[in-house]
ROGUFI-665762 format. One record per residue (C-alpha): x, y, z; residue number from 1; residue in one letter. Coordinates in steps of 0.5 Angstrom, whole numbers, plus 500, padded with zeros to 3 digits. Example, Ala and Ser with C-alpha at 12.3 -4.5 7.8 and 13.67 -1.06 7.14 Angstrom:
2
{{525; 491; 516}; 1; 'A'}
{{527; 498; 514}; 2; 'S'}
END
This chain:
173
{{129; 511; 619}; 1; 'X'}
{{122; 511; 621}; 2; 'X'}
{{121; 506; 617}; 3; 'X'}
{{125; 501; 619}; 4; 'X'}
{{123; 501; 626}; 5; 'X'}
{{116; 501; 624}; 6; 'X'}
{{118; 495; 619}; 7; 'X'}
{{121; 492; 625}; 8; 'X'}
{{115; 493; 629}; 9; 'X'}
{{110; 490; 625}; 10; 'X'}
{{114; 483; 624}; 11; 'X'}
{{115; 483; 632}; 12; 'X'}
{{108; 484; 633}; 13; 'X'}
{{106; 480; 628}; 14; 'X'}
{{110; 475; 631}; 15; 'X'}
{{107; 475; 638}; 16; 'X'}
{{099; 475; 634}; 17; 'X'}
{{101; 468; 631}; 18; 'X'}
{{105; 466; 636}; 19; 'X'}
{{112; 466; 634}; 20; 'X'}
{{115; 469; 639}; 21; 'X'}
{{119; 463; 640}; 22; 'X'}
{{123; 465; 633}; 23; 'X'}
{{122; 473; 632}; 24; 'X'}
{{124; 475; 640}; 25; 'X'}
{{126; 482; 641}; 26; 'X'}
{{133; 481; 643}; 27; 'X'}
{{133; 479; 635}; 28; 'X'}
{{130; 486; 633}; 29; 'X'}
{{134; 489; 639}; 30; 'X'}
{{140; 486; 635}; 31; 'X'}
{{138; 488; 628}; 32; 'X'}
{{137; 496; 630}; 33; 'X'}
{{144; 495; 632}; 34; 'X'}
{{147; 493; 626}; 35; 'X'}
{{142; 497; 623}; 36; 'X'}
{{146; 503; 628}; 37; 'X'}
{{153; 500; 627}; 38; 'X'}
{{151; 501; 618}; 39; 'X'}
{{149; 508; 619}; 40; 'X'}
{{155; 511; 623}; 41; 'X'}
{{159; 508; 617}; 42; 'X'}
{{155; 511; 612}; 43; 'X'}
{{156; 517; 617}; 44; 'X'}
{{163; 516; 617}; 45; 'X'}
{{164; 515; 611}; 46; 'X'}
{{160; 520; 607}; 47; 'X'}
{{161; 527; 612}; 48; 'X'}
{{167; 524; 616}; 49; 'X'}
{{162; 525; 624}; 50; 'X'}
{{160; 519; 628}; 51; 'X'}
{{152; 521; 629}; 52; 'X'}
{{151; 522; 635}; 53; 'X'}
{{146; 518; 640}; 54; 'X'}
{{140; 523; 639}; 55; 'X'}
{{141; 523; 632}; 56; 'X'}
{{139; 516; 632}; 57; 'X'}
{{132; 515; 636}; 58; 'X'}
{{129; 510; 634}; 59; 'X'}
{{135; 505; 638}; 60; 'X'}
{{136; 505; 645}; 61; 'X'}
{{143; 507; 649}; 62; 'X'}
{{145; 499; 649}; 63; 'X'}
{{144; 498; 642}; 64; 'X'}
{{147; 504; 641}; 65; 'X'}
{{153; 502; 645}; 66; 'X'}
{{155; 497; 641}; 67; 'X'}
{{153; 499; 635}; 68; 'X'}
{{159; 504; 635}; 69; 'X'}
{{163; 498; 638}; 70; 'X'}
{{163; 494; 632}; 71; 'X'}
{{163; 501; 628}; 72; 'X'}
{{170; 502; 631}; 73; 'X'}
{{171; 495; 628}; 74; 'X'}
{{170; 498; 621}; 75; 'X'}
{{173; 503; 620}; 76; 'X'}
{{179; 499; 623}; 77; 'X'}
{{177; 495; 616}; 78; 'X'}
{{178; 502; 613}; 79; 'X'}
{{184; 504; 615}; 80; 'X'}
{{188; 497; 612}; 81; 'X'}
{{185; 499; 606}; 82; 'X'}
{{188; 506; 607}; 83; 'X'}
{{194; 503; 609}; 84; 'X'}
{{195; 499; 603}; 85; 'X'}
{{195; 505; 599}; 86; 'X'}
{{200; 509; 604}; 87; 'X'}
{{195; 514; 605}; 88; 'X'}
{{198; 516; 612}; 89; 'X'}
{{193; 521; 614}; 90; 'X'}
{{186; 517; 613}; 91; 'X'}
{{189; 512; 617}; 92; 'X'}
{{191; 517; 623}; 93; 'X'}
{{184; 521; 622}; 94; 'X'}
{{181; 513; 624}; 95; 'X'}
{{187; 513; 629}; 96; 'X'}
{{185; 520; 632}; 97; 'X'}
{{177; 517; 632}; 98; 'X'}
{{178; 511; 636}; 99; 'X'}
{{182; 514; 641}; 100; 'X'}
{{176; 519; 642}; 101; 'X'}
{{171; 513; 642}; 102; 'X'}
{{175; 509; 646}; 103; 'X'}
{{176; 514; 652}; 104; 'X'}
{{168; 515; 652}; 105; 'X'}
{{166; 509; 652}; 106; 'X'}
{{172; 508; 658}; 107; 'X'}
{{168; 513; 661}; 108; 'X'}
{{161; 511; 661}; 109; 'X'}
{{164; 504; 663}; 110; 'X'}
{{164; 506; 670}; 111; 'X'}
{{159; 500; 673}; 112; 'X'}
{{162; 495; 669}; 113; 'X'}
{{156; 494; 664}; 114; 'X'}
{{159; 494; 658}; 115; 'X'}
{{166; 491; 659}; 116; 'X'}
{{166; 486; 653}; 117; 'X'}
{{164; 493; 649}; 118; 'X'}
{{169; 496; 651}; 119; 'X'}
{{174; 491; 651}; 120; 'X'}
{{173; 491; 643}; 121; 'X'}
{{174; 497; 641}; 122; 'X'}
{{180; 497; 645}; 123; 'X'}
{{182; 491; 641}; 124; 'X'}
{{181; 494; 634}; 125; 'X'}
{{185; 501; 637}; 126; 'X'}
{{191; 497; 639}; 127; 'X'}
{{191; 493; 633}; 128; 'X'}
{{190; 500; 629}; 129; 'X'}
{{196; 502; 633}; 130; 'X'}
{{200; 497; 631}; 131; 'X'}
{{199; 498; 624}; 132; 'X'}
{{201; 506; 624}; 133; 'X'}
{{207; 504; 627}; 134; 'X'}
{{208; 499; 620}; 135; 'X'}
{{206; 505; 617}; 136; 'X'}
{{211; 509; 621}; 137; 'X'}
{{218; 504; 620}; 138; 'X'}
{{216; 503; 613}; 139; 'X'}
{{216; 510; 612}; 140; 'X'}
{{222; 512; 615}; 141; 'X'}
{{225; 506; 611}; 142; 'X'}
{{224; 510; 604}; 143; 'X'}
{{221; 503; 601}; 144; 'X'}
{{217; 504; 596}; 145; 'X'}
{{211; 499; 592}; 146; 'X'}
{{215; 496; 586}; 147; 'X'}
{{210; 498; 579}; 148; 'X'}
{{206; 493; 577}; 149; 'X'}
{{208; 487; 572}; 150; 'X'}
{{206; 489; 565}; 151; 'X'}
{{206; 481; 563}; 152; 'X'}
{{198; 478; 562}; 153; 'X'}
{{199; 473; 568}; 154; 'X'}
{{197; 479; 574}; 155; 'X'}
{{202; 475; 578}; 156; 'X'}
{{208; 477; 583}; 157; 'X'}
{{213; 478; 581}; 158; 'X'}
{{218; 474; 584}; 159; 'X'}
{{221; 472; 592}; 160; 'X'}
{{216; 467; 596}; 161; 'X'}
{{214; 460; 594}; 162; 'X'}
{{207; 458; 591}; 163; 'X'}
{{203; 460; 598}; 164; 'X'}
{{206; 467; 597}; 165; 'X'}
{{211; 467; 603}; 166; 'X'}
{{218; 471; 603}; 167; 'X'}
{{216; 476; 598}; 168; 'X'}
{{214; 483; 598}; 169; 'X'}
{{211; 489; 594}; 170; 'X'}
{{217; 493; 595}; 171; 'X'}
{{223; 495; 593}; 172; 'X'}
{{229; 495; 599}; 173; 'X'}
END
């Protein structure tokens, strides 16, 4: 951790001894830390199932973290498709269950209007991670199942849609 802030540092530094502040400003090392931020809350996430927390990431400052987990509820909505795609209902309501935590958060720390595009993101990616649950919910309820794989060596569909792959799906009614 600390050796990416130091790395940081030194390139900034280095750019204002050589007079490149025009190129390497702090904004772009403010923007680097917070998608530095937004890698270590899914790596967090992904390894321990825990969002680390403001405190455990010292070397960015409270926007940088904000948008950080902004963007972090972007991912894990990514997650929770690829969850979805192998029907695996209870990793996609744990990503649910998390959004709706952050969402209410960030609600709450919103109160003077300062971070309303964040917040405007994470309740993007939770309306699009409702939607998808309740997909998820009719397909469930339906007792549709995903068709086996075709043995045959092409890989292809197997059958319904035309050439672009429209009307067809992987489940048997």
């Amino acid at each position: 951790m600390s050796l990416v802030y130091h790395l940081l540092k030194s390139i900034y530094h280095s750019s204002i001894d050589n007079h490149l502040t025009s190129i390497i400003t702090i904004d772009h090392i403010s923007l680097s830390l917070e998608e530095w931020a937004e890698g270590k809350l899914l790596l967090e996430w992904v390894d321990r199932k825990s969002i680390l927390s403001r405190d455990q990431a010292t070397i960015i400052n409270n926007t940088e973290y904000i948008g950080a987990i902004s963007d972090f509820t972007g991912e894990i909505g990514r997650l929770a498709v690829m969850h979805a795609g192998k029907r695996d209902y209870i990793a996609v309501y744990e990503v649910y269950e998390v959004m709706l935590v952050v969402h209410k958060v960030m609600t709450n720390l919103n109160a003077n209007h300062r971070y309303n595009k964040k917040v405007e993101a994470i309740a993007t990616n939770l309306r699009k991670l409702s939607e998808l649950r309740y997909e998820l919910c009719m397909l469930q309820r339906s007792g549709r199942r995903l068709r086996a794989k075709p043995s045959g060596g092409d890989g292809g569909s197997s059958g319904g849609g035309d050439e672009k792959g429209n009307g067809g799906d992987n489940y048997d009614a």
